[in-house]
C-alpha positions in Angstrom: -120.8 -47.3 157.7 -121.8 -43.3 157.3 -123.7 -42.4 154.7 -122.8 -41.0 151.4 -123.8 -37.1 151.7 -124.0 -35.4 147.9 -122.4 -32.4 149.8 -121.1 -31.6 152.9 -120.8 -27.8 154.0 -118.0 -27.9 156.6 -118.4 -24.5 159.1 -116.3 -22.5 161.0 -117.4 -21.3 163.9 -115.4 -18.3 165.2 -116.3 -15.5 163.6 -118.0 -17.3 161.2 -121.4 -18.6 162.7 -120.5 -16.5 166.1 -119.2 -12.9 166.7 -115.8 -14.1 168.6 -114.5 -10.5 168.3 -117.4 -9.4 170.5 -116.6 -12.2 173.0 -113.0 -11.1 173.4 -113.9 -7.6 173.9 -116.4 -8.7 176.5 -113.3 -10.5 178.0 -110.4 -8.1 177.9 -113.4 -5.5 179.5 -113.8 -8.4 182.6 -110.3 -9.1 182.4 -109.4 -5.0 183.5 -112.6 -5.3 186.1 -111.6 -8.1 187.8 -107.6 -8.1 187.7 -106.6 -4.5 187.0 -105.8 -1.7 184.1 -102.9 -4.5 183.4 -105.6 -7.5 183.1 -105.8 -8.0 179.6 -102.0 -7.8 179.0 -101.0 -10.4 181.3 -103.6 -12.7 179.8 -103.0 -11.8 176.5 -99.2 -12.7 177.1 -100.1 -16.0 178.6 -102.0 -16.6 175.6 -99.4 -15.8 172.8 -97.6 -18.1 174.3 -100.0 -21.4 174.9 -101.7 -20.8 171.4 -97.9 -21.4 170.4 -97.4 -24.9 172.6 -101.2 -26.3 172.1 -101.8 -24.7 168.9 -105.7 -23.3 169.4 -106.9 -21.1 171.5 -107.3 -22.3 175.3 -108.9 -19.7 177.5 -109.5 -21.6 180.2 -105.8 -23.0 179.9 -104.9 -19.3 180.1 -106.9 -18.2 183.2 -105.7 -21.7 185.1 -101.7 -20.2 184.3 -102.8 -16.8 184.9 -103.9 -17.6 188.4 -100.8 -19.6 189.6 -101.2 -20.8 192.3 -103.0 -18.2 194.2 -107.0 -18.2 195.3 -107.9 -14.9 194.7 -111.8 -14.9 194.0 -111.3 -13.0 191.4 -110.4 -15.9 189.2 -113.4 -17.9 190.4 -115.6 -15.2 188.4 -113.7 -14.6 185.4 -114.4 -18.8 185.2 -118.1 -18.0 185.5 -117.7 -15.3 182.8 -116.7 -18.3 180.5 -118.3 -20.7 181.6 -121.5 -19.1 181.3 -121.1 -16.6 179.1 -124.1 -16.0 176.7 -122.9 -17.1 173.4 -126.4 -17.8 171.6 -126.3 -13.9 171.9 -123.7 -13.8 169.7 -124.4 -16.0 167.0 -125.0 -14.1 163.1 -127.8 -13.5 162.3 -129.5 -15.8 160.0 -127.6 -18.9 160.9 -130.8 -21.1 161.5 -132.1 -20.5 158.3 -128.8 -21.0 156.6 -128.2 -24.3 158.2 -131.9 -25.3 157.5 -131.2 -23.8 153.7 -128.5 -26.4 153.1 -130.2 -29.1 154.6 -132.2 -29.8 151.5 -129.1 -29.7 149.7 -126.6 -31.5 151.8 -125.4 -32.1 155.8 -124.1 -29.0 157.1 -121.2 -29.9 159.7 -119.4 -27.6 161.9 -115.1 -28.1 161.9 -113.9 -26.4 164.5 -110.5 -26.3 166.1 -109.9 -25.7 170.0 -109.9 -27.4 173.3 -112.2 -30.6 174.3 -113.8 -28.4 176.9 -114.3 -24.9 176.1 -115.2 -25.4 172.7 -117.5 -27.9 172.7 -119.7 -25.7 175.2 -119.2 -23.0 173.4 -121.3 -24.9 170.2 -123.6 -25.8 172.6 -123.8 -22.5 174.2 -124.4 -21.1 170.7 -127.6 -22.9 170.3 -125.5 -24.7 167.4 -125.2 -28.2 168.5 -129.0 -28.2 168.1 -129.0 -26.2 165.1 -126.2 -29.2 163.6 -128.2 -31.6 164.4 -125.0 -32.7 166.6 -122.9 -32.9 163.5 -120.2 -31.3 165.3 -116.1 -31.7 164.4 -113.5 -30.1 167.0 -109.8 -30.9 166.5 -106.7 -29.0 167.1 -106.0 -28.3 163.5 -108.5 -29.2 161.1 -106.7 -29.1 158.1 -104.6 -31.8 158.8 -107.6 -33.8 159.7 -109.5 -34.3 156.5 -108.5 -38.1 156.3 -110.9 -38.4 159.5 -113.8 -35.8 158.4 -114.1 -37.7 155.3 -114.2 -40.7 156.8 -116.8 -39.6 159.3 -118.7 -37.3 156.8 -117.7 -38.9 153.0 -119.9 -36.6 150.5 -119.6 -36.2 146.5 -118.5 -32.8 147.6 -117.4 -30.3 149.9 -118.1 -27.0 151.0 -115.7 -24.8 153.5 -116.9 -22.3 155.1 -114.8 -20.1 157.2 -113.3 -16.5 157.8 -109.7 -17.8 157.5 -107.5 -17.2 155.1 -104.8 -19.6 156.3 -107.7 -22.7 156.1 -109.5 -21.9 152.7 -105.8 -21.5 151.3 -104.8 -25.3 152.8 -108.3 -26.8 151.9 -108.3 -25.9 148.3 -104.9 -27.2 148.0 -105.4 -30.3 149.9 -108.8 -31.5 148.2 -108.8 -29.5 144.9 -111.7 -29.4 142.9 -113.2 -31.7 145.9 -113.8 -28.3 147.5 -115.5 -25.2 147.7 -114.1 -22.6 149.3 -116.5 -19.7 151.2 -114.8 -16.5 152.3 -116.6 -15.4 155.0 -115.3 -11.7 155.7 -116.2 -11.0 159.0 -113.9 -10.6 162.0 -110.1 -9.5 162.6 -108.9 -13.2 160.0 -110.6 -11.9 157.4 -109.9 -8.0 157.9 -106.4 -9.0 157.8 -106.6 -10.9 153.9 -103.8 -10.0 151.8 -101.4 -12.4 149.8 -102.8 -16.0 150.3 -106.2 -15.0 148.6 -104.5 -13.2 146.0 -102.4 -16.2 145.4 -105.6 -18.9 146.0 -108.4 -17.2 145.5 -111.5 -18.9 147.3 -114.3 -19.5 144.8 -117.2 -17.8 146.9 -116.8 -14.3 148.4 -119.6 -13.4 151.2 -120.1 -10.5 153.8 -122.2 -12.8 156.5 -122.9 -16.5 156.3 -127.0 -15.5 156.0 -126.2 -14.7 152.0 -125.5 -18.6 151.5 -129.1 -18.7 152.3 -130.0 -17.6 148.7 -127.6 -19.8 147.1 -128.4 -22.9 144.9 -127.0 -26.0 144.7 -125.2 -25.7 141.6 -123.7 -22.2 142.9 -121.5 -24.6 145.7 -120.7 -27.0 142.7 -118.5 -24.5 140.7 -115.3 -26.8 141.1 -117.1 -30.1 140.7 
């Protein structure tokens, strides 16, 4: 049986513990070198649409549709760019000493959504399976997957951490006073804040994930 945690701090990781706005700029930039001015567009289309069927973002689902069934080489090295792409360079700063920060408080988990492929390299990538301990969480919508994080992580408490809107919103009104919600505001999510936060405020307001690093245990418990 897991153990009991006294609280669990639930992560994000897009734009939350990594710069994902960077990585897609880096992308749309390859994207235009390697297929053309009209690069971007075509996978951007392709994308609109499978984020719609599969519900997460699946690049390399895009780039396998993109390329058909053609063999131009150029696809071989935008699947190097992904594959390989340097994502510990794009991690916050401060997320080590965060992480280790909440330690002595709690287990800090990272709840992700995206594909069983991409995703889980990009953690890895990130330097952040290490840094999790391998306390790592990737479903295709996490929200409606508390019955299983609970069960795999049960805690007194829990903390969300993430630069969405949409998922503080559904957490808060899924587990109550169970949770506390972080609003992490960083990246396009969180520039794009309007009515949900007005209407469910998240009880903890930061600019970069590093601030939770001078927080105290009864700062995460203002719900409880």
């Amino acid at each position: 049986m897991p153990t009991r945690d006294p609280i669990v701090f639930l992560f994000d990781v897009d734009n939350t513990l990594i710069d994902n706005d960077r990585f897609g700029a880096d992308l749309a930039a390859r994207l235009e070198r390697e297929l053309g001015p009209d690069g971007p567009a075509r996978y951007a289309a392709i994308d609109k649409d499978l984020r719609a069927e599969v519900g997460y973002a699946d690049y390399l689902g895009v780039l396998q549709r993109l390329r058909g069934k053609g063999g131009d080489p150029a696809y071989m090295h935008l699947s190097f760019f992904l594959l390989d792409y340097p994502f510990d360079e794009r991690r916050f700063p401060g997320v080590p000493e965060t992480v280790a920060h909440l330690r002595t408080m709690g287990r800090p988990v990272i709840l992700s959504d995206g594909d069983t492929v991409f995703q889980p390299r990009k953690v890895r990538r990130a330097g952040l399976w290490d840094i999790f301990q391998e306390d790592v969480l990737i479903y295709i919508h996490k929200e409606e997957m508390l019955d299983d994080v609970r069960a795999r992580y049960p805690a007194d408490h829990y903390v969300m951490v993430d630069d969405k809107p949409r998922i503080l919103v559904a957490m808060k009104k899924l587990l109550g006073d169970k949770v506390t919600t972080v609003f992490v505001k960083q990246g396009h999510y969180a520039a794009a804040a309007g009515k949900e936060l007005e209407e469910t405020p998240p009880d903890i307001t930061v600019d970069t994930v590093a601030e939770l690093a001078r927080m105290r245990r009864e700062d995460f418990l203002v719900t409880a």
